[in-house]
C-alpha positions in Angstrom: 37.8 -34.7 -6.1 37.1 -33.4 -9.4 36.7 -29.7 -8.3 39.2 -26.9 -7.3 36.7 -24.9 -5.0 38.8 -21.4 -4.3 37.1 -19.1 -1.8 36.8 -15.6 -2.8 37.4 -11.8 -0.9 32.9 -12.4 -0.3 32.3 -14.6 2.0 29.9 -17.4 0.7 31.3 -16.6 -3.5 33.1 -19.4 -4.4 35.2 -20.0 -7.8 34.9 -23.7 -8.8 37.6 -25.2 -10.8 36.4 -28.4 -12.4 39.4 -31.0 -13.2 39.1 -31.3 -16.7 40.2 -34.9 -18.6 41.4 -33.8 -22.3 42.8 -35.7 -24.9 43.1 -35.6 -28.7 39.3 -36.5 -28.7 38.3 -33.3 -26.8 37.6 -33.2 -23.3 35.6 -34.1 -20.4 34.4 -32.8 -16.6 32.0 -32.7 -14.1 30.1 -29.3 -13.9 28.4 -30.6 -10.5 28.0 -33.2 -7.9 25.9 -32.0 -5.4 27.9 -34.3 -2.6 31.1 -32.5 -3.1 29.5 -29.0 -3.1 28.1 -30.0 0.0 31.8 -31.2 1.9 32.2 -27.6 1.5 29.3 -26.1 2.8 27.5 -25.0 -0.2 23.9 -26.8 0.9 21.9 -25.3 -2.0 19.3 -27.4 -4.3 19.3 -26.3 -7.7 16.1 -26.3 -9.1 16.5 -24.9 -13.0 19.7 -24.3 -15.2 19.5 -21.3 -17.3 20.8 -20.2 -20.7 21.7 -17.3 -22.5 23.8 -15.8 -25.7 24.9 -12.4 -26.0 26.8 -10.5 -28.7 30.3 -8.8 -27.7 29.8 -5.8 -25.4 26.7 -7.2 -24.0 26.7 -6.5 -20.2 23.5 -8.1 -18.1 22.8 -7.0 -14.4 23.1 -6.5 -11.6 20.2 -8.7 -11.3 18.7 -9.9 -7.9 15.7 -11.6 -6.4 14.3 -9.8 -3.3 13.3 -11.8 -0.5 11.1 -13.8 0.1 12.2 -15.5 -3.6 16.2 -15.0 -3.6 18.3 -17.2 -5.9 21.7 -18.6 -5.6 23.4 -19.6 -8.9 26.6 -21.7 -10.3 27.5 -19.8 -13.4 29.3 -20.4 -16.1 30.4 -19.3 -19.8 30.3 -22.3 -22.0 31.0 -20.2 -25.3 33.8 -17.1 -25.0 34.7 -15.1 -22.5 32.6 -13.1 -19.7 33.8 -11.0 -16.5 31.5 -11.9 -14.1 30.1 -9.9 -11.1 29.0 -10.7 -8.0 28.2 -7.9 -5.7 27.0 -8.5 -1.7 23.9 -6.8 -1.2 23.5 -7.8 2.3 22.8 -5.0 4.3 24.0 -6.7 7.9 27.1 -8.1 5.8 31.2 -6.8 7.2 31.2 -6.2 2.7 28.1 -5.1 2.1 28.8 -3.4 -1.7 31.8 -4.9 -1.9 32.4 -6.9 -4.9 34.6 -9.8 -7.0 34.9 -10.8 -10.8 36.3 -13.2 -12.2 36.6 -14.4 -15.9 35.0 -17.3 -16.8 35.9 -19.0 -20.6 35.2 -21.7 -22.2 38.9 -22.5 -22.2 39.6 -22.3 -18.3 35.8 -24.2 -17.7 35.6 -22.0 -14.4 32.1 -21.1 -12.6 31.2 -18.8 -9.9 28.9 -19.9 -7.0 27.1 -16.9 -6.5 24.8 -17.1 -2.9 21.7 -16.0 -1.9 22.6 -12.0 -1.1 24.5 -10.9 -4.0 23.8 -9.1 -7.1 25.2 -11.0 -10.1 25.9 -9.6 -13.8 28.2 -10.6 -16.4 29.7 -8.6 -19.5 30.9 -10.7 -23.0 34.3 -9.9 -23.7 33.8 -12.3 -26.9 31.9 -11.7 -30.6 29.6 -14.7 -28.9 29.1 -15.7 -25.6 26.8 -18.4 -24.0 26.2 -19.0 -20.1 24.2 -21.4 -18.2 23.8 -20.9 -14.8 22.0 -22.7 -12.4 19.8 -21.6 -9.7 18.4 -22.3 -6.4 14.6 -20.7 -7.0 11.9 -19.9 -9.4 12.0 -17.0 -11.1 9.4 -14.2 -9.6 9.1 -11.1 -12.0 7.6 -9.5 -8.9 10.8 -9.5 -7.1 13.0 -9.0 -9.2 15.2 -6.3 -9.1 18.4 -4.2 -10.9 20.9 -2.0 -9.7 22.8 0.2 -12.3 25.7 -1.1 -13.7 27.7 1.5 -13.4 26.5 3.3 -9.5 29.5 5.4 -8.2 28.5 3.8 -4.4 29.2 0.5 -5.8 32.2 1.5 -8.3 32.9 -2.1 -9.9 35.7 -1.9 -12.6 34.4 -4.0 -15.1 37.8 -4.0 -16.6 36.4 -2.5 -20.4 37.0 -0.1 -22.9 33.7 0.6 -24.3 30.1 1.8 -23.6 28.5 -1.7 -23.0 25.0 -2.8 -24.6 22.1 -2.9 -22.1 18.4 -4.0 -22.1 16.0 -1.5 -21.5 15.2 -3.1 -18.3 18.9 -2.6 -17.5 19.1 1.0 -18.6 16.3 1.9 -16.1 18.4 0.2 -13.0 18.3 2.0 -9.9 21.5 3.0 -8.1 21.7 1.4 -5.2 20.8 5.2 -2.9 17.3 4.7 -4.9 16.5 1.3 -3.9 14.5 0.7 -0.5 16.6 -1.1 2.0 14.0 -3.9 2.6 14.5 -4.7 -0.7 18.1 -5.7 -0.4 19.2 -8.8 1.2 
């Protein structure tokens, strides 16, 4: 099998470890095969991959998509380092705000399978960082949502030493007190 898949404290977040084939040419992997994901029980059909670059000290989330439009995603950094986040906003959950990171490189080729449920954001450890994800729904501005980065009810140690960049929209996040429980998962 070419994948590693490493079951995290969440239920449902998975860390996938692709086997990687390297030689003095470079290096090769498979990032997905649906039939393998699917021997483990992750039954999702991904319908878009998604990219994006940050600068160092760059942190985006937690972002969500409220029901009836949630997303799962398989992310991960294809260009320096990220922590990434994935936070289980299920209100019925035995974790609910409980949350894992992991770091994801371009040197150890890891990805996160995030499900349907969880918050997800990701800070860039490195001067440049670019992720691709892919996820299991369209995007719907209308329910899409944020919770601060930093709530004290959530208390997620992102594991950094300095004030972190953030997008307006991210700025603006409500804690996770302000947001109406039917819009959580």
């Amino acid at each position: 099998m070419p994948f590693e898949f490493e079951k995290t404290e969440l239920d449902g977040v998975i860390l996938v470890k692709p086997k990687v084939f390297g030689d003095t040419r470079g290096f090769f992997l498979e990032t997905y095969k649906e039939k393998d994901f699917k021997d483990i029980g992750i039954n999702e059909i991904f319908i878009q991959d998604n990219h994006s670059k940050s600068s160092f000290g760059v942190l985006r989330g937690l972002h969500y998509q409220k029901n009836p439009n949630p997303q799962a995603k398989l992310v991960r950094c294809t260009k320096g380092e990220i922590i990434d986040v994935a936070v289980d906003i299920r209100v019925n959950s035995p974790t609910f705000l409980k949350w894992t990171k992991k770091k994801l490189t371009e040197e150890n080729k890891h990805q996160l399978f995030i499900p349907k449920g969880f918050a997800h954001g990701f800070v860039a450890l490195s001067e440049t960082v670019e992720v691709m994800y892919k996820v299991s729904g369209d995007y719907s501005p209308k329910d899409e949502m944020s919770i601060l980065w930093c709530d004290k009810d959530i208390n997620i140690d992102w594991d950094i030493d300095f004030e972190p960049k953030l997008s307006e929209k991210d700025k603006i996040a409500k804690t996770i007190a302000e947001i109406n429980k039917e819009d959580l998962l």
